[in-house]
DRENGU-734572 format. One record per residue: x, y, z of N, C-alpha, C in turn; chain; residue in one letter. Coordinates in steps of 0.1 Angstrom, whole numbers. Layout:
REM residues N
{atom {X,Y,Z},{X,Y,Z},{X,Y,Z},'A','a'} ...
REM end
This chain:
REM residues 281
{atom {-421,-450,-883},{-435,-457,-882},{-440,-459,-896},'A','x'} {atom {-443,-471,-901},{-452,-473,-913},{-464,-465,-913},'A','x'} {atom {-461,-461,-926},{-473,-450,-933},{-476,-458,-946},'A','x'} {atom {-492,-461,-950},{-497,-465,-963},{-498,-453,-970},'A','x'} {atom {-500,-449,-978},{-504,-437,-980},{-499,-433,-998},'A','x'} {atom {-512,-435,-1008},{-506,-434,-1017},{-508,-419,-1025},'A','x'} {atom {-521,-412,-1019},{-518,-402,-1022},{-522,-391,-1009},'A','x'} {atom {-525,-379,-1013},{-526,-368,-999},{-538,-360,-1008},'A','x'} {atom {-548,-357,-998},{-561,-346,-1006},{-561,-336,-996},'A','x'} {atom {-558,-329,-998},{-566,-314,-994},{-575,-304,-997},'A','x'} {atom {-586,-308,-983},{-599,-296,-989},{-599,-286,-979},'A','x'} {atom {-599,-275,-988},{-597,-259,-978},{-610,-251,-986},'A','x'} {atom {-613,-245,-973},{-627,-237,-978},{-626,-224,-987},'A','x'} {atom {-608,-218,-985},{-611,-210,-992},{-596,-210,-1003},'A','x'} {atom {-594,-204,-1014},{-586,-205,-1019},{-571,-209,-1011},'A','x'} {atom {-563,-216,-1016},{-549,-213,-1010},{-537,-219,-1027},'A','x'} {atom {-525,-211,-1018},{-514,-210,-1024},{-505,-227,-1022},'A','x'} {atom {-505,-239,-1027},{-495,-251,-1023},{-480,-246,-1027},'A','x'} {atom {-476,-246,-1008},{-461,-245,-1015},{-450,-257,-1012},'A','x'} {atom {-459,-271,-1005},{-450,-282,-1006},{-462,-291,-1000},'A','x'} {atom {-464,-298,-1000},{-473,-307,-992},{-463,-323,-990},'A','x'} {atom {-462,-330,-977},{-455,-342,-983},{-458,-348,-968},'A','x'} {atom {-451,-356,-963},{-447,-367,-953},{-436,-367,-945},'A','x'} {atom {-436,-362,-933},{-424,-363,-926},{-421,-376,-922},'A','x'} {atom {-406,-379,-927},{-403,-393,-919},{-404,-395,-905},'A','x'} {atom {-408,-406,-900},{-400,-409,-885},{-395,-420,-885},'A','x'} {atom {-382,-418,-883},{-372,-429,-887},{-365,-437,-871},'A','x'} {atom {-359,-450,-877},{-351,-451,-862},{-336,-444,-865},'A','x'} {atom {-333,-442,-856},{-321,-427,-850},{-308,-443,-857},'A','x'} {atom {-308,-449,-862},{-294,-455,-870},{-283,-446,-871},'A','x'} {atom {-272,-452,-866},{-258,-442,-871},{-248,-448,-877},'A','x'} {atom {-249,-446,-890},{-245,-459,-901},{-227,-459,-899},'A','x'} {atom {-221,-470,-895},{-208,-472,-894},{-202,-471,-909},'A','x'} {atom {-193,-462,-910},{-185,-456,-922},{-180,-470,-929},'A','x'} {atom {-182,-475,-942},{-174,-488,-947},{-176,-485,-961},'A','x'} {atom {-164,-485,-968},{-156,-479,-985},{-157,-492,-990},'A','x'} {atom {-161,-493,-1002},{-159,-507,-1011},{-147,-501,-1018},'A','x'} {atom {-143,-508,-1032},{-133,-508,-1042},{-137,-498,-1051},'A','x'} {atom {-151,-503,-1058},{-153,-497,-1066},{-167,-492,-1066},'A','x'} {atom {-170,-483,-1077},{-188,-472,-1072},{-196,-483,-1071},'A','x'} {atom {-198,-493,-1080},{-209,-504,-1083},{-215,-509,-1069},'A','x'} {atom {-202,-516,-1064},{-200,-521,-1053},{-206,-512,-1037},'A','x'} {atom {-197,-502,-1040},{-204,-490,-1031},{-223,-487,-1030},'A','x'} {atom {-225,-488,-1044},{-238,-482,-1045},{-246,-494,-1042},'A','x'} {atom {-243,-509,-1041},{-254,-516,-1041},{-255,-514,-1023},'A','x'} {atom {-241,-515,-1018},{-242,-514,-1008},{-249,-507,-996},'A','x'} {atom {-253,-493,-1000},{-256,-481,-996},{-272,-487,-1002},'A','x'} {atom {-276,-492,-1013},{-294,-492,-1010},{-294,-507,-1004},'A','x'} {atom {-283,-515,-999},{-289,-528,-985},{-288,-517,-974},'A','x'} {atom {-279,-509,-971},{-283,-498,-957},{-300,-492,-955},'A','x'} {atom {-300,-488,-971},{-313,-477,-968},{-328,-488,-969},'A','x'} {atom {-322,-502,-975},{-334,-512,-973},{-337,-515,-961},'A','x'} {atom {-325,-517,-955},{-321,-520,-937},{-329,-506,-932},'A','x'} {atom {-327,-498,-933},{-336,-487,-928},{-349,-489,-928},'A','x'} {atom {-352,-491,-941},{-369,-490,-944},{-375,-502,-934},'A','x'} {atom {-364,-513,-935},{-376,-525,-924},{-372,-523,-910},'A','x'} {atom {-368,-514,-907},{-368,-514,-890},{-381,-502,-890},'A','x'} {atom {-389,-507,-886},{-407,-497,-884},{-401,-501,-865},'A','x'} {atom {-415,-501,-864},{-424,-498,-848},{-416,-519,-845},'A','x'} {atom {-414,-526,-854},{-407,-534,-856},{-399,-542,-865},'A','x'} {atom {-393,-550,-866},{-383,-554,-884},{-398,-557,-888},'A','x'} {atom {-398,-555,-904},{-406,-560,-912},{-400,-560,-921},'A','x'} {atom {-406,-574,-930},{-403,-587,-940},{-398,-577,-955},'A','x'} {atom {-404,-564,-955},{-401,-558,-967},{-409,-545,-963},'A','x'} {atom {-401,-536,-973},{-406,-521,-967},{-420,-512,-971},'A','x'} {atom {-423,-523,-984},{-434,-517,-991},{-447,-526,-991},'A','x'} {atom {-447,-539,-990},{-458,-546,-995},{-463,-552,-982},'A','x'} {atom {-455,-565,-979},{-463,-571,-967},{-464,-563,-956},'A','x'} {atom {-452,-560,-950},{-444,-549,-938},{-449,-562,-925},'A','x'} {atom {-450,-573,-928},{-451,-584,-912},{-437,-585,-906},'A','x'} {atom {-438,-591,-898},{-424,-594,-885},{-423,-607,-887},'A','x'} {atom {-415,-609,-894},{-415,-627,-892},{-399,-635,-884},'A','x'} {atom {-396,-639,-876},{-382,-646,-866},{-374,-646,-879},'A','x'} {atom {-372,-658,-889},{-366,-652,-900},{-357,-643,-909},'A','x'} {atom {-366,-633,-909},{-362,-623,-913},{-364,-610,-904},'A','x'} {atom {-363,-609,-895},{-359,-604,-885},{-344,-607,-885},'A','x'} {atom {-339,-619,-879},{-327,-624,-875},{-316,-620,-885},'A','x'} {atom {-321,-620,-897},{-310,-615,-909},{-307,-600,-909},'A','x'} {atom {-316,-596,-905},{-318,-583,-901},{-313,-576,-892},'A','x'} {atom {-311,-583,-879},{-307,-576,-869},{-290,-582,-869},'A','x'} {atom {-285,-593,-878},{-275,-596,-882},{-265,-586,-888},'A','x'} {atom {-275,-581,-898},{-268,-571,-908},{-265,-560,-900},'A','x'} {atom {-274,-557,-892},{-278,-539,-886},{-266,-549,-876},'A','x'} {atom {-261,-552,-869},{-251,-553,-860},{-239,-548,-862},'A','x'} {atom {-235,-553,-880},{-222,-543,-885},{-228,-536,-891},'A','x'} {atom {-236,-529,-893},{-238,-517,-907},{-239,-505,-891},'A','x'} {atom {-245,-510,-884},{-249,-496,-871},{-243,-497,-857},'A','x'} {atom {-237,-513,-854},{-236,-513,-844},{-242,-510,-834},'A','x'} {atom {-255,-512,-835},{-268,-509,-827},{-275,-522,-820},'A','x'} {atom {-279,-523,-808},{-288,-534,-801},{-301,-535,-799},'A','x'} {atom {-302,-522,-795},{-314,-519,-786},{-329,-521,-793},'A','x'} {atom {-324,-520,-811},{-340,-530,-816},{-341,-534,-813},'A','x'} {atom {-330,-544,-816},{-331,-560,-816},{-333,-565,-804},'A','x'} {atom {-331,-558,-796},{-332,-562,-781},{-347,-566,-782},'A','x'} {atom {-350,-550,-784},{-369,-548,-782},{-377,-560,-791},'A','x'} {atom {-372,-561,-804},{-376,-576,-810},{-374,-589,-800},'A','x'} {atom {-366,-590,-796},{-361,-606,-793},{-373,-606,-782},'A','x'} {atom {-374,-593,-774},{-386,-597,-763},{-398,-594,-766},'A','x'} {atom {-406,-590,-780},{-419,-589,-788},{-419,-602,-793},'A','x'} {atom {-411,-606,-798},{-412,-621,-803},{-418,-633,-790},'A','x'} {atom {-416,-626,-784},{-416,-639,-771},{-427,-638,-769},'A','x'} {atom {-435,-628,-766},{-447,-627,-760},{-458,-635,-773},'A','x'} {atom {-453,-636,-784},{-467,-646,-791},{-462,-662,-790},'A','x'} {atom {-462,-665,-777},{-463,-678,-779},{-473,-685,-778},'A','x'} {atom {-477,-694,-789},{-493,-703,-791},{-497,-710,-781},'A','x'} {atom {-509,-719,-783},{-512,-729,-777},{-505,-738,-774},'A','x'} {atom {-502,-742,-787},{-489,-755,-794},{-475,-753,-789},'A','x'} {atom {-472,-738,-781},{-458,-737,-778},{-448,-730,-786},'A','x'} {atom {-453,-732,-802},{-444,-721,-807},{-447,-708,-809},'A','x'} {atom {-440,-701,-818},{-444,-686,-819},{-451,-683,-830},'A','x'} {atom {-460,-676,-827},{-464,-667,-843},{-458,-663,-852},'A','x'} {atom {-462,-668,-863},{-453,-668,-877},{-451,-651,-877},'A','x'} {atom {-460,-645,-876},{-465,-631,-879},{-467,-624,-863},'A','x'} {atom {-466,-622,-854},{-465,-607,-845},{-469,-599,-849},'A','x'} {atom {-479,-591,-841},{-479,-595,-832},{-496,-598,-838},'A','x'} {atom {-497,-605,-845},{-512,-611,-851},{-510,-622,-843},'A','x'} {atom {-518,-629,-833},{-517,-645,-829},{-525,-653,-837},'A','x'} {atom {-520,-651,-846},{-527,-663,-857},{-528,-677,-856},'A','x'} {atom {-531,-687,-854},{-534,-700,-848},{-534,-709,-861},'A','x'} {atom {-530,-701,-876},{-528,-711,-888},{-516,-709,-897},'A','x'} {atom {-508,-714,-905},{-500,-715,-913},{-486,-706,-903},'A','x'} {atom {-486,-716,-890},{-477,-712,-881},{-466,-723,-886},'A','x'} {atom {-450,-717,-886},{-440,-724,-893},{-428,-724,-881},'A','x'} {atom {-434,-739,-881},{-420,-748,-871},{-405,-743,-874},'A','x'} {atom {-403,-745,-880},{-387,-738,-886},{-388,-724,-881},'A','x'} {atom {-391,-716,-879},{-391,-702,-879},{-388,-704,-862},'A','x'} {atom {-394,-711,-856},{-395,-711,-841},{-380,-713,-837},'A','x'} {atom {-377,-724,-845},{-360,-727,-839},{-354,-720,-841},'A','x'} {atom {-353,-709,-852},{-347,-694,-858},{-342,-686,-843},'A','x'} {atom {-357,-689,-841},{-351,-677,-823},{-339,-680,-814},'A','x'} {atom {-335,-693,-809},{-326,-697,-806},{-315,-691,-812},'A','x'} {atom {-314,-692,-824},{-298,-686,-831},{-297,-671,-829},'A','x'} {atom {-311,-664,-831},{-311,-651,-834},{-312,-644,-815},'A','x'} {atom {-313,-655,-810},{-311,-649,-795},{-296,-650,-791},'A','x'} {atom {-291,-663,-793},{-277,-665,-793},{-270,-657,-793},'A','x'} {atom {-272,-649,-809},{-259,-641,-820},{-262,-627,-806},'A','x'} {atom {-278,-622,-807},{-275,-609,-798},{-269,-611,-786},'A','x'} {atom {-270,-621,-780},{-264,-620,-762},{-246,-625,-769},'A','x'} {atom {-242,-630,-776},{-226,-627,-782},{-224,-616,-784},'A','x'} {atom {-228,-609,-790},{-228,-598,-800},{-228,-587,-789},'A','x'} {atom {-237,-586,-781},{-238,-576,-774},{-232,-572,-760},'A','x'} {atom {-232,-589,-758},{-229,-592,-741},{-242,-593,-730},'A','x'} {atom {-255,-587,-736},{-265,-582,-728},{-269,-597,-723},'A','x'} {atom {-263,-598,-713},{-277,-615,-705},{-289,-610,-699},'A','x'} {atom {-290,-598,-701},{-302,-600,-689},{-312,-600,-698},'A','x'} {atom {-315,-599,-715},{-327,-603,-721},{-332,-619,-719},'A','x'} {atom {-324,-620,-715},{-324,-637,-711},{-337,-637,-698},'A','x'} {atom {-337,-631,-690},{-347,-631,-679},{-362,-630,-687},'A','x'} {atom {-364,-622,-699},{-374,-618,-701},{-376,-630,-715},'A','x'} {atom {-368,-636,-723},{-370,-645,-733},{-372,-656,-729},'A','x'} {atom {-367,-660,-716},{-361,-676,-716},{-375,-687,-713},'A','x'} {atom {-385,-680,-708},{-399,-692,-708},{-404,-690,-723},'A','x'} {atom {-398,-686,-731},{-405,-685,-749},{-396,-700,-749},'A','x'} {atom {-381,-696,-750},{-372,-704,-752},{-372,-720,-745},'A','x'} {atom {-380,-719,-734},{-383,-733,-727},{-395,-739,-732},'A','x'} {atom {-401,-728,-736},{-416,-734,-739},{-417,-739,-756},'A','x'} {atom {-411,-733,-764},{-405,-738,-773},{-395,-758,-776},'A','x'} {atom {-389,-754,-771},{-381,-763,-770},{-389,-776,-765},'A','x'} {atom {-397,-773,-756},{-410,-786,-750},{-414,-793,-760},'A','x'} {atom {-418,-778,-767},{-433,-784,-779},{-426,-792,-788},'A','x'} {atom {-413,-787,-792},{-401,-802,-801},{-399,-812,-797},'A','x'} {atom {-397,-812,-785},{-394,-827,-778},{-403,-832,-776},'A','x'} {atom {-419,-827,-773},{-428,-839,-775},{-432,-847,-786},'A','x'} {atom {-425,-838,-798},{-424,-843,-813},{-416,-853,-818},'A','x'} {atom {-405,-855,-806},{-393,-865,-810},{-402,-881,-806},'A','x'} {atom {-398,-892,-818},{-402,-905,-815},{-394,-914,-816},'A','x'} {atom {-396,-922,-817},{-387,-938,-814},{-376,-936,-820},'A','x'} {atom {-373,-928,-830},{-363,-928,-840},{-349,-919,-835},'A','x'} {atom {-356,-912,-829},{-352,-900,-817},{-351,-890,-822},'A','x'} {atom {-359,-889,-838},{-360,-871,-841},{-371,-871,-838},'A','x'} {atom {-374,-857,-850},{-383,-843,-848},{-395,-848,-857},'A','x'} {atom {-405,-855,-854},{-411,-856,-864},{-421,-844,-873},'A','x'} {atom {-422,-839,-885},{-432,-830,-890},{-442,-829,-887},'A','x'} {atom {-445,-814,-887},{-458,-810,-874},{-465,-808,-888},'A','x'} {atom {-475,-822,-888},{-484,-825,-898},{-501,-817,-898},'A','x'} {atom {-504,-812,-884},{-516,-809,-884},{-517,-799,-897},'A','x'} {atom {-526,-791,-905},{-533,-787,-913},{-528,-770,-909},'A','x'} {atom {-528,-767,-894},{-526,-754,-885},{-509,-750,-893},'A','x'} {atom {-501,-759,-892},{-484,-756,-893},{-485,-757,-909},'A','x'} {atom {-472,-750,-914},{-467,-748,-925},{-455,-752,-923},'A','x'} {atom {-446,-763,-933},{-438,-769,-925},{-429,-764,-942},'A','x'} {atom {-422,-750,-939},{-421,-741,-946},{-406,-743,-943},'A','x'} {atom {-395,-745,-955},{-379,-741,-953},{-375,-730,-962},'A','x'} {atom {-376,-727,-974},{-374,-721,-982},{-380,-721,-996},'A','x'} {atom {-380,-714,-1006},{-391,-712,-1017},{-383,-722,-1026},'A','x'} {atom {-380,-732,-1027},{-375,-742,-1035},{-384,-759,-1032},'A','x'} {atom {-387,-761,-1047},{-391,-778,-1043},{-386,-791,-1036},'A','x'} {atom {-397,-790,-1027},{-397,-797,-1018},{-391,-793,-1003},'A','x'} {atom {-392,-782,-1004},{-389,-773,-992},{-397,-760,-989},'A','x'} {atom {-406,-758,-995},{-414,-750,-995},{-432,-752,-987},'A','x'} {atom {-432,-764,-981},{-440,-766,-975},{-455,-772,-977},'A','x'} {atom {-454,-775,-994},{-465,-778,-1001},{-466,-793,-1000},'A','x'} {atom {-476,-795,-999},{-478,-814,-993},{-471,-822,-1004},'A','x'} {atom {-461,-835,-1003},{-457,-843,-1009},{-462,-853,-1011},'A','x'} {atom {-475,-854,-1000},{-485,-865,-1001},{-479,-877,-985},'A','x'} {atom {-464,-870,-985},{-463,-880,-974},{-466,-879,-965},'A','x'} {atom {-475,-873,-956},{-483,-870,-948},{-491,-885,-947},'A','x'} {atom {-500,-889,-957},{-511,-900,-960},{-496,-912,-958},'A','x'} {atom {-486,-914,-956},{-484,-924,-955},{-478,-926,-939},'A','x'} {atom {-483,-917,-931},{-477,-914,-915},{-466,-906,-911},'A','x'} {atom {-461,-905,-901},{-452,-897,-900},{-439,-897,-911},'A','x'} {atom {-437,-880,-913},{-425,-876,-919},{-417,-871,-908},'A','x'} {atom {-402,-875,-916},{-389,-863,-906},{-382,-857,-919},'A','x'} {atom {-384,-846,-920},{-375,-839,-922},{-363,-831,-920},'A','x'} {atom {-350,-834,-929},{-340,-831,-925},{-336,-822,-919},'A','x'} {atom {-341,-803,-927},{-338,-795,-922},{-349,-790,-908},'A','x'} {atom {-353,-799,-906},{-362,-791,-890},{-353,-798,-884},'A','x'} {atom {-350,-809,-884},{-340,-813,-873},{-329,-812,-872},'A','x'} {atom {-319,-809,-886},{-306,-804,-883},{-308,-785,-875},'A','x'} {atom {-317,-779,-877},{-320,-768,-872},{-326,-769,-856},'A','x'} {atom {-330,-782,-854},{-336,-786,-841},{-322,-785,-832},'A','x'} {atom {-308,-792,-842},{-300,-797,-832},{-290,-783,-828},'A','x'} {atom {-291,-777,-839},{-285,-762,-839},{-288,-755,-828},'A','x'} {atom {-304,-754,-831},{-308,-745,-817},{-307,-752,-801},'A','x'} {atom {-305,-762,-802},{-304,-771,-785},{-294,-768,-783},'A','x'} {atom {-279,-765,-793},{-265,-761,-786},{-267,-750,-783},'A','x'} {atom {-276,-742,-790},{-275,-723,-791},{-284,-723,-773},'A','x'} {atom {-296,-731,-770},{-306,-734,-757},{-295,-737,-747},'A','x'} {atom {-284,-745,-749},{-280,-751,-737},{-267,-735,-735},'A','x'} {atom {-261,-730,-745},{-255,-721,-741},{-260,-712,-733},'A','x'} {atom {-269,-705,-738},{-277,-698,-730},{-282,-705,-719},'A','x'} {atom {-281,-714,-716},{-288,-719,-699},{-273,-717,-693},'A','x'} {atom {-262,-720,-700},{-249,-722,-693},{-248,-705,-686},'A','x'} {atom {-247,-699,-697},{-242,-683,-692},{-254,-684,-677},'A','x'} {atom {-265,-687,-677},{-275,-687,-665},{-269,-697,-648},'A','x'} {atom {-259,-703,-653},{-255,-713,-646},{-263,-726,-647},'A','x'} {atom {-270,-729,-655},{-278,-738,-658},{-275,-750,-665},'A','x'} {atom {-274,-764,-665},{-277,-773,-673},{-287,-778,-679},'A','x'} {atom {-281,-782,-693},{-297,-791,-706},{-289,-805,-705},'A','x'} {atom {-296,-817,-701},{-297,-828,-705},{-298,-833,-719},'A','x'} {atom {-289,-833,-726},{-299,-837,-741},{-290,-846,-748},'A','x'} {atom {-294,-855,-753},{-287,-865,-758},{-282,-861,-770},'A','x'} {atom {-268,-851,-774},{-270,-847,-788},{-260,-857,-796},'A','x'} {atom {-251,-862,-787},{-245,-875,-798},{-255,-885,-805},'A','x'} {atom {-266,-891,-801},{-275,-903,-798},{-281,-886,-814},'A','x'} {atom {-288,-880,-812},{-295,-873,-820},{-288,-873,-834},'A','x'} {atom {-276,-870,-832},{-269,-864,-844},{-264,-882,-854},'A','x'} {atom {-270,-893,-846},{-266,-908,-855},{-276,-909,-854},'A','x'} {atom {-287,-906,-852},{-302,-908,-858},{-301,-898,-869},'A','x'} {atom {-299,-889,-873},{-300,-880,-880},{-290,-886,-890},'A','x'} {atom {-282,-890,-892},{-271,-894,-903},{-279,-907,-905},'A','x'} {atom {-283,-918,-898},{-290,-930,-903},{-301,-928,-908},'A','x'} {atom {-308,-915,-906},{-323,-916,-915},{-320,-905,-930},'A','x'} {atom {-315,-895,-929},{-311,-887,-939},{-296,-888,-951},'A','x'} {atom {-286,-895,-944},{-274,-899,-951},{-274,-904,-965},'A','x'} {atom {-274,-903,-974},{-272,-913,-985},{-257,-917,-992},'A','x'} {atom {-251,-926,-988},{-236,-924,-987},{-234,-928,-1000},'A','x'} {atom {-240,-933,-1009},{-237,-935,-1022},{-238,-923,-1031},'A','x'} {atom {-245,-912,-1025},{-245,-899,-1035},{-237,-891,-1023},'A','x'} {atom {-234,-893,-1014},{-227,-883,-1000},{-232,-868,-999},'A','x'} {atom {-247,-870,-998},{-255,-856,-998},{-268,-866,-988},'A','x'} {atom {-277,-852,-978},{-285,-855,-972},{-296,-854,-977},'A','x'} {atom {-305,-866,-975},{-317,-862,-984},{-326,-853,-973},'A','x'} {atom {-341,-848,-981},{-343,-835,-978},{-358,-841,-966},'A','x'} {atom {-358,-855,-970},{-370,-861,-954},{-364,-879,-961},'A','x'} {atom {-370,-884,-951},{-366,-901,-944},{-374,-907,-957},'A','x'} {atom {-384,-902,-969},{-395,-910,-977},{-387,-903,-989},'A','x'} {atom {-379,-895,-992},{-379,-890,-1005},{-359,-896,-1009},'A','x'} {atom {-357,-891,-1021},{-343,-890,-1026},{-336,-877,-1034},'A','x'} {atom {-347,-869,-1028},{-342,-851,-1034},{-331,-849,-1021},'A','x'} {atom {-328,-838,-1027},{-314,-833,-1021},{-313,-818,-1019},'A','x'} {atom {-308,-804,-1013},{-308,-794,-1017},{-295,-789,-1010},'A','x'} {atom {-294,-778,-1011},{-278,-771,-1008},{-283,-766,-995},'A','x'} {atom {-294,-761,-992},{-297,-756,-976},{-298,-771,-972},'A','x'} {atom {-307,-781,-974},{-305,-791,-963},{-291,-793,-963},'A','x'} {atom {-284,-801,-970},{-270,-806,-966},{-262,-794,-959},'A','x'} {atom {-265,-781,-964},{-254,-770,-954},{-260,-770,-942},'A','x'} {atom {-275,-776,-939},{-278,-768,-922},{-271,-784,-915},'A','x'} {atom {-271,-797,-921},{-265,-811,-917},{-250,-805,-914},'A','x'} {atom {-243,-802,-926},{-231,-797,-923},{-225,-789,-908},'A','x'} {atom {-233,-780,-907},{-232,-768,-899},{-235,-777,-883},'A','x'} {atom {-248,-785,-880},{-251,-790,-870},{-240,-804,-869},'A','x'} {atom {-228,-805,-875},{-219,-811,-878},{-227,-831,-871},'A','x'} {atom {-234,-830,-884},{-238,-844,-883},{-227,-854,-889},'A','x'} {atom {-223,-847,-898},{-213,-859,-905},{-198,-853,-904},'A','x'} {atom {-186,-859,-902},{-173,-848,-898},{-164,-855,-908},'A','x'} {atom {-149,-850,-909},{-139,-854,-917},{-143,-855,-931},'A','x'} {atom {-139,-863,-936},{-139,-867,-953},{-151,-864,-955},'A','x'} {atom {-162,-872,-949},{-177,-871,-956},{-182,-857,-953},'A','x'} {atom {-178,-846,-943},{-181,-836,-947},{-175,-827,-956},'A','x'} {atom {-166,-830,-959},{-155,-826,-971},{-163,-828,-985},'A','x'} 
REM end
């Protein structure tokens, strides 16, 4: 359980002897799977990503062990990635995947932050995160039946994108003032206005190559259900190469109005295998 706590006072009425004063942990019960590197370096960095991995699993994953301590889909998912082989353990991640679910907005997606329902600088990208990070546990684990208790986050989600898709047949940028249209701490992906907002709708690459990621990871999961998704993902994936492609540099740009470039957009293009053969080469 997260404790703040920078110092400890004790007032006693009558003299006393200190013979330890301190803080009992309460930890999660982790049972760390035995793994030897080559050499100590290697070993030791390893052993403080375990005991970091320890510190953010609280009452739920949190973003870091000391400062913020929030829940964010995110970083959660890398989290419950890692803790798969370091512990071979589910049953957080379980308990996350179905805490995540229950903050779904007005708007359909999830709260950036859980279980705060915060109603501002809520980040579209983070939403489609759940998809993958629901995926990896029901592989990973075998468990379908979190599926009974996730899957209207996961429907309801998925709506609120597709009322987003326009003529073009993507995802357009959830421009209201409320979203943070947040990819990573690098320019022009970090969510800070370009200005192209004032010239009408933007698409950006990586919400929709991550759009198209999570519809395969949605329809799998409907399949294990016996269920079919309709979704046009060929028709999606040549809108996506015709508005982002730049074949004369053979890198995807990073929205439909700009000529920047980054190594996460073209790897999540790559990955949602928009472009194949040679030009993914």
């Amino acid at each position: 359980r997260p404790v703040g706590c920078r110092y400890l006072e004790i007032v006693s009425e009558k003299e006393i002897t200190v013979g330890r004063l301190g803080i009992v942990p309460f930890e999660y019960p982790f049972e760390e799977k035995p793994f030897v590197l080559g050499n100590n370096l290697d070993q030791k960095i390893y052993e403080v990503c375990i005991r970091t991995l320890r510190r953010c699993a609280s009452k739920h994953y949190i973003d870091c062990p000391w400062r913020e301590q929030g829940m964010y889909v995110l970083d959660s998912r890398n989290q419950m990635l890692c803790g798969y082989d370091a512990f071979g353990e589910f049953a957080l991640a379980r308990f996350n995947l179905v805490f995540l679910s229950k903050g779904i907005l007005d708007c359909g997606l999830l709260s950036s932050c859980p279980p705060a329902r915060q109603e501002n600088s809520i980040i579209p990208f983070f939403s489609l995160i759940y998809f993958l990070q629901t995926y990896e546990y029901v592989e990973r684990s075998g468990d379908d039946s979190v599926l009974d208790e996730v899957m209207p986050a996961l429907t309801a989600v998925f709506d609120a994108f597709l009322a987003k898709r326009k003529d073009n047949g993507l995802i357009a940028r959830f421009s209201e003032p409320k979203f943070w249209n947040f990819y990573e701490w690098t320019e022009g992906s970090n969510g800070i206005s370009d200005g192209s907002e004032e010239k009408g709708e933007t698409f950006d690459l990586i919400l929709n190559a991550t759009f198209l990621l999570a519809a395969e990871k949605y329809r799998l999961l409907l399949k294990r259900r016996g269920e079919e998704l309709s979704f046009p993902f060929d028709d999606f994936s040549a809108s996506m190469r015709k508005a982002f492609y730049d074949e004369s540099e053979g890198l995807f740009r990073l929205n439909d109005r700009s000529h920047s470039y980054s190594r996460l957009g073209c790897s999540m293009a790559l990955l949602a295998g928009v472009v194949k053969g040679e030009e993914a080469k």
